[in-house]
GUDRENVEX-817925 format. One record per residue: residue in three letters; z, y, x of N, C-alpha, C, O, CB in turn. Coordinates in steps of 0.001 Angstrom, whole numbers, padded with zeros to 6 digits, always signed. Glycine has a CB too. Example, Ala and Ser with C-alpha at 12.3 -4.5 7.8 and 13.67 -1.06 7.14 Angstrom:
REM GUDRENVEX-817925
ALA+007800-005690+013190+007800-004500+012300+007800-003300+013200+008465-003319+014236+009046-004473+011308/SER+007080-002250+012850+007140-001060+013670+007870+000030+012900+008039+001138+013409+005725-000598+014084/
REM end
This chain:
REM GUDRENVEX-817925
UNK+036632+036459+070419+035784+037255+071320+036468+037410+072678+035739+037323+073666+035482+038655+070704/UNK+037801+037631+072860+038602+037916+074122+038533+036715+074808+038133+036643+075970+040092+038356+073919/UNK+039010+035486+073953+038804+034244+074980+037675+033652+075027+037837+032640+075708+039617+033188+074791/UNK+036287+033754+074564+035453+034128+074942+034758+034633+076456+034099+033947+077237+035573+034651+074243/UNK+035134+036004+076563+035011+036722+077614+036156+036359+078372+035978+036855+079484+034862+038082+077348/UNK+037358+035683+078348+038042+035139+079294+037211+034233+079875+036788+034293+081029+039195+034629+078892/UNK+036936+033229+078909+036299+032100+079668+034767+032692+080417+034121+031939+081145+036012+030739+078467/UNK+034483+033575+080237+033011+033787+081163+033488+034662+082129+032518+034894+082851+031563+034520+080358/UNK+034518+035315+082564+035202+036753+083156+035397+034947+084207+034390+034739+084884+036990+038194+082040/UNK+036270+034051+084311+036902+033422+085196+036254+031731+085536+036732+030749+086105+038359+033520+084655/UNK+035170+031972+084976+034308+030758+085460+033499+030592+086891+032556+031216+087377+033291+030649+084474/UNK+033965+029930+087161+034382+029562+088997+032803+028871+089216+032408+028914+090381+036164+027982+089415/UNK+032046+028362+088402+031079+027739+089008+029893+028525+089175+029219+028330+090187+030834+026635+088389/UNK+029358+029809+087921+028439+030364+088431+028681+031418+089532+027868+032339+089610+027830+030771+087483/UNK+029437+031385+090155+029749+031946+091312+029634+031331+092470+029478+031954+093521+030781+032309+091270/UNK+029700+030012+092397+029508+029192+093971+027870+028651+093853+027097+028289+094740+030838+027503+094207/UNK+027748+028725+092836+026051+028681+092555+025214+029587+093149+024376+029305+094005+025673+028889+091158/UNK+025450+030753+092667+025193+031594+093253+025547+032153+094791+024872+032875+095526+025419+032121+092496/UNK+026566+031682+094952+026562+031882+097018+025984+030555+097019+024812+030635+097387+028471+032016+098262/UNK+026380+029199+096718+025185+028536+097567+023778+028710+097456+023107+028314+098409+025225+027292+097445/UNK+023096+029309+096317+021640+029763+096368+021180+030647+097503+020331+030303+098326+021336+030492+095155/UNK+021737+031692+097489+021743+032870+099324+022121+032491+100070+021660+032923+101126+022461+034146+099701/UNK+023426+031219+100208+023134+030579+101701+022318+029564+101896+022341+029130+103047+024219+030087+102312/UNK+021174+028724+100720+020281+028308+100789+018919+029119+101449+018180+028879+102403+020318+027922+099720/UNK+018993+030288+100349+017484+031331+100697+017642+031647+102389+016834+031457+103298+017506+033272+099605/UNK+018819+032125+102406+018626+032550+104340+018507+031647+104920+017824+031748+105939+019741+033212+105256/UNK+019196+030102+104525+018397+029168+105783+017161+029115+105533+016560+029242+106600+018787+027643+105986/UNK+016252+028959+104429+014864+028812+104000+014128+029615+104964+013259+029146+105699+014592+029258+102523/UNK+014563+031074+104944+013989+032070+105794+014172+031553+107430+013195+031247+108114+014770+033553+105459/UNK+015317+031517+107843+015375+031244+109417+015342+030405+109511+016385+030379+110165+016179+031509+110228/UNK+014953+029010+109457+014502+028070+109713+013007+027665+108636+013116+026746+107825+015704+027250+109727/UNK+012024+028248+108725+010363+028029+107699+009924+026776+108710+009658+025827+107973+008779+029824+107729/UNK+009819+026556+109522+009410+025889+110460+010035+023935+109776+009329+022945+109581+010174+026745+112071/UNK+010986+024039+109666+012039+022582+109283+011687+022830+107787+011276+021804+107245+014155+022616+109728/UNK+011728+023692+107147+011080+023800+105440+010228+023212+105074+010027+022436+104140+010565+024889+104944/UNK+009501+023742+106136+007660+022676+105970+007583+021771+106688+006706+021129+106110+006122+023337+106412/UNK+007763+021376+107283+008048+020104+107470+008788+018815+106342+008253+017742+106064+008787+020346+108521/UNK+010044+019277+105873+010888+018850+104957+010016+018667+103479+010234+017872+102565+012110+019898+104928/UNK+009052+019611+103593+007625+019810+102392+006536+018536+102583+006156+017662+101804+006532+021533+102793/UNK+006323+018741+103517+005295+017977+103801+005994+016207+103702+005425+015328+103055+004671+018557+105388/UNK+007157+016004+104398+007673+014396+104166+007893+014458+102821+007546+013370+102362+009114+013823+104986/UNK+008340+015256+101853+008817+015021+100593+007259+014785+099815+007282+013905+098954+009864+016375+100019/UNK+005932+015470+100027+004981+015166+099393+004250+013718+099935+003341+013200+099286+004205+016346+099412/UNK+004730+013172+101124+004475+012042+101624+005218+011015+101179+004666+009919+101080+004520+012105+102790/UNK+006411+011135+100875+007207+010474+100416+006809+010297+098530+007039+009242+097937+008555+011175+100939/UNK+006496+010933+098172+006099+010722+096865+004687+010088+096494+004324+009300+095621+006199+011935+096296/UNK+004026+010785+097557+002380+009934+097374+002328+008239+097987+001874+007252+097407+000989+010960+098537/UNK+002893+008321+099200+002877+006623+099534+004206+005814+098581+004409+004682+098142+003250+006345+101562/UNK+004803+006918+098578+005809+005310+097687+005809+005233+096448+005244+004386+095756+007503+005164+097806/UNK+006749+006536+095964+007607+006945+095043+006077+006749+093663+006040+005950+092727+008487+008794+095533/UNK+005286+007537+093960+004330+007603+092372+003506+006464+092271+003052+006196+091158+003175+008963+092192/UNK+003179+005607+093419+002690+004060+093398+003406+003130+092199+002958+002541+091216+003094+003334+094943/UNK+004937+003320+092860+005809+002571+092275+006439+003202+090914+007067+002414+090208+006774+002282+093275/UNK+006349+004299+090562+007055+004583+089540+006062+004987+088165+006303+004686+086996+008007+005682+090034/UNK+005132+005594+088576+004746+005794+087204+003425+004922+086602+002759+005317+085645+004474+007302+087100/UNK+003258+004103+087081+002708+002903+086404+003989+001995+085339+003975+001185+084412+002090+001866+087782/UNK+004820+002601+086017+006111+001660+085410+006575+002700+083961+006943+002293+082859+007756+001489+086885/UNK+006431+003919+084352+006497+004843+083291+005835+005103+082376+006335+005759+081462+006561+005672+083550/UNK+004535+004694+082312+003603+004680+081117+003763+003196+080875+003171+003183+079796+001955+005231+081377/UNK+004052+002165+081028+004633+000848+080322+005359+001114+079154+005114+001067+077948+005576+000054+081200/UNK+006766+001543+080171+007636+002088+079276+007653+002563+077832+008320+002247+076846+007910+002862+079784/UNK+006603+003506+078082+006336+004543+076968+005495+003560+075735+005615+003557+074510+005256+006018+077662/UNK+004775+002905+076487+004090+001615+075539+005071+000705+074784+005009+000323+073615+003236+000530+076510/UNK+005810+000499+075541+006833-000564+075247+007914-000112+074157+008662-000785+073449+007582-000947+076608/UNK+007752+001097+074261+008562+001753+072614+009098+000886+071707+010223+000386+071697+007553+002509+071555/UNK+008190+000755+070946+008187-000179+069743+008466-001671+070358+009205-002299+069600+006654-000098+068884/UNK+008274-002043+070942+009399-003714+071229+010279-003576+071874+010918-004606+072092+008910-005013+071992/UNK+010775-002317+072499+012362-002022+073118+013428-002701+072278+014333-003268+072891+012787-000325+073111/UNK+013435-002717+070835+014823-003323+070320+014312-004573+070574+013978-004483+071755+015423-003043+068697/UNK+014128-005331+070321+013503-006812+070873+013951-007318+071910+014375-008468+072028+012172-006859+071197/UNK+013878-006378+072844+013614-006638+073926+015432-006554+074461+016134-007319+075122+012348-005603+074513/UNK+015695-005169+073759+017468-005183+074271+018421-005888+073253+019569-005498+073038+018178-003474+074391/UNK+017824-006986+072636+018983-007933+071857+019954-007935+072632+021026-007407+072337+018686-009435+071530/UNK+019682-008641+073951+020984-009441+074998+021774-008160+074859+022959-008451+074703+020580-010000+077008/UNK+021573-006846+074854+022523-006100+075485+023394-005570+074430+024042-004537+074601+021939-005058+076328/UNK+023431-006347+073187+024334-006064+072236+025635-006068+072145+026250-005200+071525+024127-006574+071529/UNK+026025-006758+072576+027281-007071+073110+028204-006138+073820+029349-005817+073504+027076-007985+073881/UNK+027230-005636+075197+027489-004476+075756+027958-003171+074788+028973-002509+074574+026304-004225+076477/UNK+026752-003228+074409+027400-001762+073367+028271-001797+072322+028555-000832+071613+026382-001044+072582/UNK+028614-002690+072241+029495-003253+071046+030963-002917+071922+031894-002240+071484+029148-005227+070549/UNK+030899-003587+073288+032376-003432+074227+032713-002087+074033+033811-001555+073862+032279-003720+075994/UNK+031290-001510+074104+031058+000083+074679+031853+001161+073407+032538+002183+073439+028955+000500+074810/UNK+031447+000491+072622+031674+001288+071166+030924+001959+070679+031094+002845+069842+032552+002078+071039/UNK+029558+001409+071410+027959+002282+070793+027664+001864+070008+027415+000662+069915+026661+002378+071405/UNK+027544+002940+068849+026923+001849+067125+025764+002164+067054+025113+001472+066271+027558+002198+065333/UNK+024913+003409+067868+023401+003381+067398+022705+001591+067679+023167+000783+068485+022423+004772+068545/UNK+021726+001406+066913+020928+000749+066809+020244+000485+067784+020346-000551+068442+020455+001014+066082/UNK+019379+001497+068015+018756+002444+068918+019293+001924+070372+018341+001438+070982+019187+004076+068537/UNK+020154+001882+070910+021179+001690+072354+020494+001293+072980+019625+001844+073656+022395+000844+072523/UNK+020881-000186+072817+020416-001156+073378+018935-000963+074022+018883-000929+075251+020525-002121+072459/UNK+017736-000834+073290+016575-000658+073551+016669+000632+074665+016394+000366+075835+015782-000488+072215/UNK+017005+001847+074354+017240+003135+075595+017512+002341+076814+016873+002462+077859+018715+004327+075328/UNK+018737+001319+076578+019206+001112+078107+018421+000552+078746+018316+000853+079935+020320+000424+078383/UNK+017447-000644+078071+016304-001602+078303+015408-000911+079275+015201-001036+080482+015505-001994+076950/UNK+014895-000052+078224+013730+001233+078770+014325+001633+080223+013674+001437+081249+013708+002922+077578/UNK+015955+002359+080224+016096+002562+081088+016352+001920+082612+015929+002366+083678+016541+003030+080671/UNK+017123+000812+082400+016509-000069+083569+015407-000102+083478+015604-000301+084677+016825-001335+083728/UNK+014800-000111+083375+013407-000867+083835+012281+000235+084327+011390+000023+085149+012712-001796+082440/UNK+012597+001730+083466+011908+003024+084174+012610+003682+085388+012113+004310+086323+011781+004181+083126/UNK+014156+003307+085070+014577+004364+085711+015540+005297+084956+015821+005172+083764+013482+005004+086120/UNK+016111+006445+085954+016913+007512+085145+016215+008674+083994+016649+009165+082952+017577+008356+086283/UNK+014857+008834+084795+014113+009692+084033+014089+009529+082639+014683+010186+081785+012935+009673+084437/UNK+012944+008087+082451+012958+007451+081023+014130+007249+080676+014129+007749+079551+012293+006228+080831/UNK+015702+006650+080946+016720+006931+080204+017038+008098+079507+017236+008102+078292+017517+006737+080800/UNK+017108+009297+080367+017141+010719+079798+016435+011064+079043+016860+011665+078056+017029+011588+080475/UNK+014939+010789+079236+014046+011167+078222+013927+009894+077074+013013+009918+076249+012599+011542+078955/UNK+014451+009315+077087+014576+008617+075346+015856+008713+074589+015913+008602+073364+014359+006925+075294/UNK+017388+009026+075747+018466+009791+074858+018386+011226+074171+018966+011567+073141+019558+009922+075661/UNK+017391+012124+075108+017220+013560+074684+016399+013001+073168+016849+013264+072053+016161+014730+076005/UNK+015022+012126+073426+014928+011762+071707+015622+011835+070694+015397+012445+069649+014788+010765+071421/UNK+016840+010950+071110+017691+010507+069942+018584+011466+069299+019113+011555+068192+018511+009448+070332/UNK+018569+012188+070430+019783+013464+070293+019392+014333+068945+020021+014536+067907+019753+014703+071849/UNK+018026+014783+069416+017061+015568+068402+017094+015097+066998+016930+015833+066025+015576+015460+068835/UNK+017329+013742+066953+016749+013421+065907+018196+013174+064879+018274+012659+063763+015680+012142+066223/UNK+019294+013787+065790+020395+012790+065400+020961+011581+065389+022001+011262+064812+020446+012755+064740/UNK+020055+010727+066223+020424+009211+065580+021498+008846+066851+022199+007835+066794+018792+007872+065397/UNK+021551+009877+068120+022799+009617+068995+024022+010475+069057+023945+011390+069877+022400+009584+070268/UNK+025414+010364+068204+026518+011140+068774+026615+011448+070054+025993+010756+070860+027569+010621+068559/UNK+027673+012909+070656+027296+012988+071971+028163+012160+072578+027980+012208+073795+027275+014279+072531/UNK+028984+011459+072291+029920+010026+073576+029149+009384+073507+028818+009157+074671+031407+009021+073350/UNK+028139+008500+072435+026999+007602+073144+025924+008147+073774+024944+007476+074100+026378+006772+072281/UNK+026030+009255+073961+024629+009951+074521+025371+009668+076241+024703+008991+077023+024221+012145+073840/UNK+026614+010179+076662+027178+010459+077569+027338+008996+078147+027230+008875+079368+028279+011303+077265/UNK+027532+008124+077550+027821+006981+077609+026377+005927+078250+026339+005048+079112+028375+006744+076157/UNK+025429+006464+077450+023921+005578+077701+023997+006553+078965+023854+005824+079947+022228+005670+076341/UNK+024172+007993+079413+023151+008358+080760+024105+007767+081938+023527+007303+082921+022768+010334+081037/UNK+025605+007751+081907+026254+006905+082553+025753+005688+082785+025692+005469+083995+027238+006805+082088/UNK+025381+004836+082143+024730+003276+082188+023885+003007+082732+023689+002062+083498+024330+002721+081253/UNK+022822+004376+082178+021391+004152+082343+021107+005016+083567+019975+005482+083694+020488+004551+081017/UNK+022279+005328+084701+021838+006162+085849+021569+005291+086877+022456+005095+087707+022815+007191+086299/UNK+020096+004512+087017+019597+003891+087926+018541+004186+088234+017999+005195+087782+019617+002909+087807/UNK+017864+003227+089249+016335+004006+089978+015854+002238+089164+016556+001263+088897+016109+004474+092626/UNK+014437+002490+089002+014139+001125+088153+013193+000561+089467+012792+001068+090514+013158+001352+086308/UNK+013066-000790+088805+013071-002020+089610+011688-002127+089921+011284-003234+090278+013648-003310+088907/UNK+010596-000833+089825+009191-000144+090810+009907+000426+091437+009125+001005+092191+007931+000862+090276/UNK+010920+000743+091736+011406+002175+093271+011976+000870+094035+011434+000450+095057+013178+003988+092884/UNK+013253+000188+093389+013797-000917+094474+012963-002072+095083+012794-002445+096244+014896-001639+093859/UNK+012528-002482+093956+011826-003494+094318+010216-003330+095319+009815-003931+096316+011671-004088+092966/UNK+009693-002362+094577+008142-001802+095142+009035-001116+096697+009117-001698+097778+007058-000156+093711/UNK+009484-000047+096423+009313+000458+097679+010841+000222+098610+011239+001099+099377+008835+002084+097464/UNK+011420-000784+098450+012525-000970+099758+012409-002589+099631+012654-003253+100639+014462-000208+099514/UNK+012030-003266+098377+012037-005030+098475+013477-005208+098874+014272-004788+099716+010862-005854+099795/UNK+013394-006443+097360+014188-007331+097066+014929-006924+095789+015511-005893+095454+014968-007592+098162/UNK+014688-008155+095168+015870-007895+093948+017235-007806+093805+017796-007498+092753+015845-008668+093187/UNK+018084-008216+095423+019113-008367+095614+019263-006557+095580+020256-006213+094939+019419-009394+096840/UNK+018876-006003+095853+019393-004455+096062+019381-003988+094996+020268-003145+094856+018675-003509+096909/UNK+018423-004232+093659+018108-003861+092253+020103-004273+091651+020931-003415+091344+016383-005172+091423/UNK+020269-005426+091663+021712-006290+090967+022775-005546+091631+023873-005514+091074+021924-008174+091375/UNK+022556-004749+093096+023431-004402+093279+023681-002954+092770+024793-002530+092457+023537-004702+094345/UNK+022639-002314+092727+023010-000756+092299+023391-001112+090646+024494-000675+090318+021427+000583+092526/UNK+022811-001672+089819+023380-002202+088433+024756-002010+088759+025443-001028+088477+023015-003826+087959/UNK+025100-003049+089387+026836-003732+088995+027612-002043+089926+028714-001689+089507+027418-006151+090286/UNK+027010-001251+090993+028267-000480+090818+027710+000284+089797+028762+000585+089233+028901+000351+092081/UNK+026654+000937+088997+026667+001152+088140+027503+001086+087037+028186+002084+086805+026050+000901+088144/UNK+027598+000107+086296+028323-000369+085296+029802-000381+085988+030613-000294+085067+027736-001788+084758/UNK+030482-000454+087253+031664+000003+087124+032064+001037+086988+033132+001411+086502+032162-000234+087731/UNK+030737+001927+087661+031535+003465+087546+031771+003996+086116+032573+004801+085641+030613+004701+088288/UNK+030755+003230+085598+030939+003846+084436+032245+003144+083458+032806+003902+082667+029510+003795+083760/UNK+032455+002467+083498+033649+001676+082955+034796+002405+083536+035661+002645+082694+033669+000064+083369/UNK+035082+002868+084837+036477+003902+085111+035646+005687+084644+036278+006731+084808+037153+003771+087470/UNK+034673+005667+084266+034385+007094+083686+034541+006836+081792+034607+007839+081081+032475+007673+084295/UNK+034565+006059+081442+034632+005893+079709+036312+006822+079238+036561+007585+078304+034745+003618+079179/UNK+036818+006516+079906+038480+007579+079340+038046+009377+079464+038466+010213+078664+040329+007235+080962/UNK+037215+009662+080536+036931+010839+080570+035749+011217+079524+035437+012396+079355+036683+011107+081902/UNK+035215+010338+078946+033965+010904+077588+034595+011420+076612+035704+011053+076225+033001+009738+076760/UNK+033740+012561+076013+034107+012861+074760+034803+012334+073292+034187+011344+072895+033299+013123+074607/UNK+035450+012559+072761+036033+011896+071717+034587+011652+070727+033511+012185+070456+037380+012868+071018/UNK+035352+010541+070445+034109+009867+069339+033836+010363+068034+034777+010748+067339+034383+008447+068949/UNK+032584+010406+067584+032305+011313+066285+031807+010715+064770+031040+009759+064657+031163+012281+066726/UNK+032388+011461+063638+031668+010983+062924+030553+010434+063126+030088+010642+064246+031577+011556+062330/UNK+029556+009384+061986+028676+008783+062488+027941+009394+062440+028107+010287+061610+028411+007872+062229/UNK+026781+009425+063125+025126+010084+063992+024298+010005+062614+024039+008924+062085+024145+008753+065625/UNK+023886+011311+062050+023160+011591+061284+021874+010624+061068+021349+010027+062008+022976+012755+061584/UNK+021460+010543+059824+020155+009891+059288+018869+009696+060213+018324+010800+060209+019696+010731+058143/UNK+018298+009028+060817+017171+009211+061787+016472+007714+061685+016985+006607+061522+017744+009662+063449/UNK+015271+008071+061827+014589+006757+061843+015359+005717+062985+015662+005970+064151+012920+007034+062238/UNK+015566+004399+062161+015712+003537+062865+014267+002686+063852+014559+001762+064612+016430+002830+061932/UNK+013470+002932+063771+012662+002144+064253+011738+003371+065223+011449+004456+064718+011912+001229+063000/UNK+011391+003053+066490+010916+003680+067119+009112+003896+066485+008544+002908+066018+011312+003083+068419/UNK+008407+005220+066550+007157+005181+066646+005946+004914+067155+006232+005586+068147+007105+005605+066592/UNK+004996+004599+067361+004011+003438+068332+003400+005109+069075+002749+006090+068716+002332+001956+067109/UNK+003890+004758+069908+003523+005826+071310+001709+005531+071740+001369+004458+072239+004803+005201+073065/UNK+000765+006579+071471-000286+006305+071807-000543+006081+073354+000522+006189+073961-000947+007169+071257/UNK-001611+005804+074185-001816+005991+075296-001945+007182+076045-001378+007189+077138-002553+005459+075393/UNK-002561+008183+075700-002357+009254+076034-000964+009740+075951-000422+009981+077030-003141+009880+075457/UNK-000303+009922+074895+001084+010542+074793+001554+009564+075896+002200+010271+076669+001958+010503+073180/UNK+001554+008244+076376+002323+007422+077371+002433+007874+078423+003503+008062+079002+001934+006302+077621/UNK+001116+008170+078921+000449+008983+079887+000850+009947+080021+001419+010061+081106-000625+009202+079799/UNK+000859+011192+079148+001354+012579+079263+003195+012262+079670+003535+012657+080786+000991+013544+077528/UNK+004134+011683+078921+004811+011867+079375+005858+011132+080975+006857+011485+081602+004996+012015+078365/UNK+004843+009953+081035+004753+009724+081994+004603+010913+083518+005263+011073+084545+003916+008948+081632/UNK+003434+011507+082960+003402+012767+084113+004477+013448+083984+004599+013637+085194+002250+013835+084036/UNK+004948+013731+083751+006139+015136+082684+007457+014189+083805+008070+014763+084705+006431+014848+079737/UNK+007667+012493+083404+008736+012266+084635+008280+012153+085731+009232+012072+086507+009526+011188+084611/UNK+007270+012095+086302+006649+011618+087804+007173+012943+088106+008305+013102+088563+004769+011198+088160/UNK+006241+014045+087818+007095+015311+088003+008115+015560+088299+008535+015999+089369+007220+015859+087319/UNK+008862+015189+086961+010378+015712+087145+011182+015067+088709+011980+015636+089453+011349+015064+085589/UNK+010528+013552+088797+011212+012746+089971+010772+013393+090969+011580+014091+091583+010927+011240+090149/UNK+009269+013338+091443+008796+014144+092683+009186+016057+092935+008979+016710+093958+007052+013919+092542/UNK+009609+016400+092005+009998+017856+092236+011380+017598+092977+011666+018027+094094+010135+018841+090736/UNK+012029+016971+092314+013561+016683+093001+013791+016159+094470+014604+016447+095349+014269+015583+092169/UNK+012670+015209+094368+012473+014430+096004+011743+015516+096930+012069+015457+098115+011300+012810+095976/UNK+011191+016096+096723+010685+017655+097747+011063+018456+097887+010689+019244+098755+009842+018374+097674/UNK+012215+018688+096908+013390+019967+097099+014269+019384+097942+014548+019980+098982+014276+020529+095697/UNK+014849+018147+097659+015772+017706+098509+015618+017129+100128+016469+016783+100947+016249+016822+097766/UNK+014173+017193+100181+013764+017130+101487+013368+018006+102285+013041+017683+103427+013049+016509+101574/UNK+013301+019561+101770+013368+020177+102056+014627+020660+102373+014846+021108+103498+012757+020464+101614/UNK+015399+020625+101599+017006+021243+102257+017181+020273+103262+017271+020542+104460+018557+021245+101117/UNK+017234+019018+102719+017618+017812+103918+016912+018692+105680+017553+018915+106707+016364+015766+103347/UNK+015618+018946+105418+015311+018972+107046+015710+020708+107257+015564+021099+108415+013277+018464+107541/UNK+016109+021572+106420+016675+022614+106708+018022+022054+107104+018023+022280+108314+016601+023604+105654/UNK+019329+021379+106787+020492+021418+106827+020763+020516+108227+021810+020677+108854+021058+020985+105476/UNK+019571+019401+108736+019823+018830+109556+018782+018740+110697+018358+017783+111342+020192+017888+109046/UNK+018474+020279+110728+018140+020909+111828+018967+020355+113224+020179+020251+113031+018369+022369+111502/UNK+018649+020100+114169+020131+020083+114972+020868+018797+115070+021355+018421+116136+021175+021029+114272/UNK+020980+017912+113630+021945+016819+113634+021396+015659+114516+020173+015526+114564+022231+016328+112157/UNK+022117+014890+115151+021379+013344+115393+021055+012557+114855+021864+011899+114199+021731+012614+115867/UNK+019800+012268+114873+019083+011607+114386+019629+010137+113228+019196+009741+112145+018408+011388+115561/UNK+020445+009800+113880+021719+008923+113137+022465+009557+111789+023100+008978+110907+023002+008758+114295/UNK+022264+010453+111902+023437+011180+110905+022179+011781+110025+022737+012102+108975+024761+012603+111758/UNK+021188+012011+109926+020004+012335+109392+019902+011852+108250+019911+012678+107338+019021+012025+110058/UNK+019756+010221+107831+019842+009445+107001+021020+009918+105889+020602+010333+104808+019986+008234+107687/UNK+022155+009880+106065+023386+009885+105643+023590+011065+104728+024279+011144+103710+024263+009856+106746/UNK+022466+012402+105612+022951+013724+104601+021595+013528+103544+021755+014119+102476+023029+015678+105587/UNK+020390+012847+103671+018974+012434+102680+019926+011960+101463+020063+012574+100405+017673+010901+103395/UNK+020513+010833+101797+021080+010283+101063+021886+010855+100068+021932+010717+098846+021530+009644+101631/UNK+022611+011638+101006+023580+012502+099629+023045+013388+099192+023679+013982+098319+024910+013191+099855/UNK+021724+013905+099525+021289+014446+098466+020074+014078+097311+019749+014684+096290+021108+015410+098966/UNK+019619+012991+097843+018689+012566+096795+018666+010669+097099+019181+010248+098135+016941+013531+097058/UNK+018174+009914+096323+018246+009007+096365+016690+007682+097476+016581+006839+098367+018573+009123+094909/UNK+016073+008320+096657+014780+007933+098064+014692+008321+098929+014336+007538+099809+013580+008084+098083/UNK+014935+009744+099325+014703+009762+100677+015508+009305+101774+015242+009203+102972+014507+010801+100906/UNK+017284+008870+100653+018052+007974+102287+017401+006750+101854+017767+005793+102537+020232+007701+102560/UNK+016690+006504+101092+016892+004484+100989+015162+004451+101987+014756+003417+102516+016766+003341+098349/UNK+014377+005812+102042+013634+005594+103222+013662+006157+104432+012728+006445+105181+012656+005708+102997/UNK+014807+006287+104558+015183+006671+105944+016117+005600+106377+016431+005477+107561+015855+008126+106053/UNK+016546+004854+105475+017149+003720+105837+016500+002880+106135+016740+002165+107108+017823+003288+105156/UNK+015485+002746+105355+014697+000975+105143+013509+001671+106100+012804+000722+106443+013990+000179+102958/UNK+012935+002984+106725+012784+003022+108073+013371+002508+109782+012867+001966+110766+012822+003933+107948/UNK+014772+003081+109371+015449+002287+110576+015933+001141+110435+016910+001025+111175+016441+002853+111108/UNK+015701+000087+109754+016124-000945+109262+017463-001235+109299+017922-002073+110075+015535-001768+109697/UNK+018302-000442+108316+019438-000469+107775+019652-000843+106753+019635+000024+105879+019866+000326+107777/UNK+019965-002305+106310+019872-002719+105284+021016-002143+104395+020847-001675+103269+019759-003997+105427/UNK+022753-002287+105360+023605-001606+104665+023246-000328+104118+023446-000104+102924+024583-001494+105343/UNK+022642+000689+105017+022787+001766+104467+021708+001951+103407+021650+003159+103179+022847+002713+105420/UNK+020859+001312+102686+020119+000729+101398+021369+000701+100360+021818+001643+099707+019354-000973+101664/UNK+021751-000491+100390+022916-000863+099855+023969+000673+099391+024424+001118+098337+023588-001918+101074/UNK+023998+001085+100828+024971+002488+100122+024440+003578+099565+025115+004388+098931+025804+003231+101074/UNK+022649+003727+099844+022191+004797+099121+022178+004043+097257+022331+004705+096231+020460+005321+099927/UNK+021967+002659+097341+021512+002778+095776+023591+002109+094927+023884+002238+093739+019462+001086+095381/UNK+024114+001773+095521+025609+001804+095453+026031+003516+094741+026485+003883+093658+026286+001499+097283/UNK+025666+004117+095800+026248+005732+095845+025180+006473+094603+025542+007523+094072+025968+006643+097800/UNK+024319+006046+094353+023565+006696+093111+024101+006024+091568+024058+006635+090500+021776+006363+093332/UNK+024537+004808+091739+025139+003931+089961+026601+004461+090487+027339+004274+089520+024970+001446+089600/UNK+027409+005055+091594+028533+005417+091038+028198+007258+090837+029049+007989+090329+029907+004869+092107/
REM end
């Protein structure tokens, strides 16, 4: 019980959480003007690009359930390097390239539930599977060369992050091996559920973005989008036709 309440008496993070939330709310307040604005590009930004390109790709996905292992044979190997024994893996990572981070998350949180993922392969697949899928790169910045590149730093970061994962666990409880045939509707529903989750994130962060860079030059604009969300620098880049700085928004999201 004492170390317990040690550990919650001297935990350093809900405390900077909490001051950065009130020095968030007061800029919100003195600057409403750059808020809405920052509102309005983030709901623009999601209607012309982001939900064109992504959630047609997300109800695939959800279809594609049941031939995911099929489909992630090749990547056996991988998880084998990896030391992932679910079954299951391979197919998540599949899904997840190809949806995105969302659908990665939302088919490891599956597995979790069900048992069929220990938590180092759970930690291990969202490491892997932290990409934007190949409707965001390809649909809305073009070219596949930018897709291969956020992959490969992907997969390094995660290869110098594998010593920091959790120790490995007995094996992952009893769970169906074979995925269930996802109706259309359920594809659909949870399809909305990530469009959501993606477009809530891209309008918050464009909102702070045009609160925080009130003031900045226009040059340097891009750079802070970027660090905080992932589409809005790769279209503020592939606005000013910066190809590098493409390159470093989807680089800086797989590490």
């Amino acid at each position: 019980m004492k170390q317990k309440s040690s550990q919650m008496r001297f935990a350093p993070w809900p405390v900077v959480q909490a001051a950065l939330a009130l020095a968030l709310s007061g800029l919100l307040l003195a600057r409403p003007q750059a808020a809405a604005q920052g509102f309005a590009a983030g709901l623009k930004l999601c209607g012309g690009s982001l939900l064109p390109a992504l959630f047609p790709l997300f109800v695939v996905c959800g279809l594609l359930g049941p031939l995911a292992p099929a489909l992630g044979w090749p990547l056996r190997p991988l998880m084998r390097l990896c030391g992932i024994r679910s079954p299951r893996a391979p197919a998540v990572l599949v899904l997840g390239w190809c949806g995105g981070y969302a659908v990665c998350a939302q088919q490891i949180a599956a597995l979790r539930k069900t048992g069929e993922l220990p938590p180092r392969d759970a930690a291990l697949l969202l490491l892997l599977g932290c990409c934007s899928g190949p409707g965001f790169v390809v649909g809305c910045i073009g070219g596949q060369l930018f897709y291969g590149l956020q992959l490969a730093a992907n997969l390094a970061a995660a290869a110098c992050l594998v010593p920091f994962l959790p120790k490995q666990e007995l094996p992952a409880g009893q769970g169906s091996s074979q995925q269930k045939s996802v109706s259309f509707p359920q594809a659909i529903s949870n399809a909305v559920q990530s469009s959501l989750t993606v477009c809530g994130c891209a309008v918050f962060c464009r909102v702070v973005g045009s609160v925080l860079g009130q003031g900045m030059p226009d040059g340097a604009r891009p750079y802070l989008n970027a660090a905080l969300e992932i589409s809005a620098g790769c279209a503020d880049f592939a606005a000013a036709g910066s190809v590098a700085g493409v390159c470093l928004c989807l680089s800086l999201l797989g590490a």
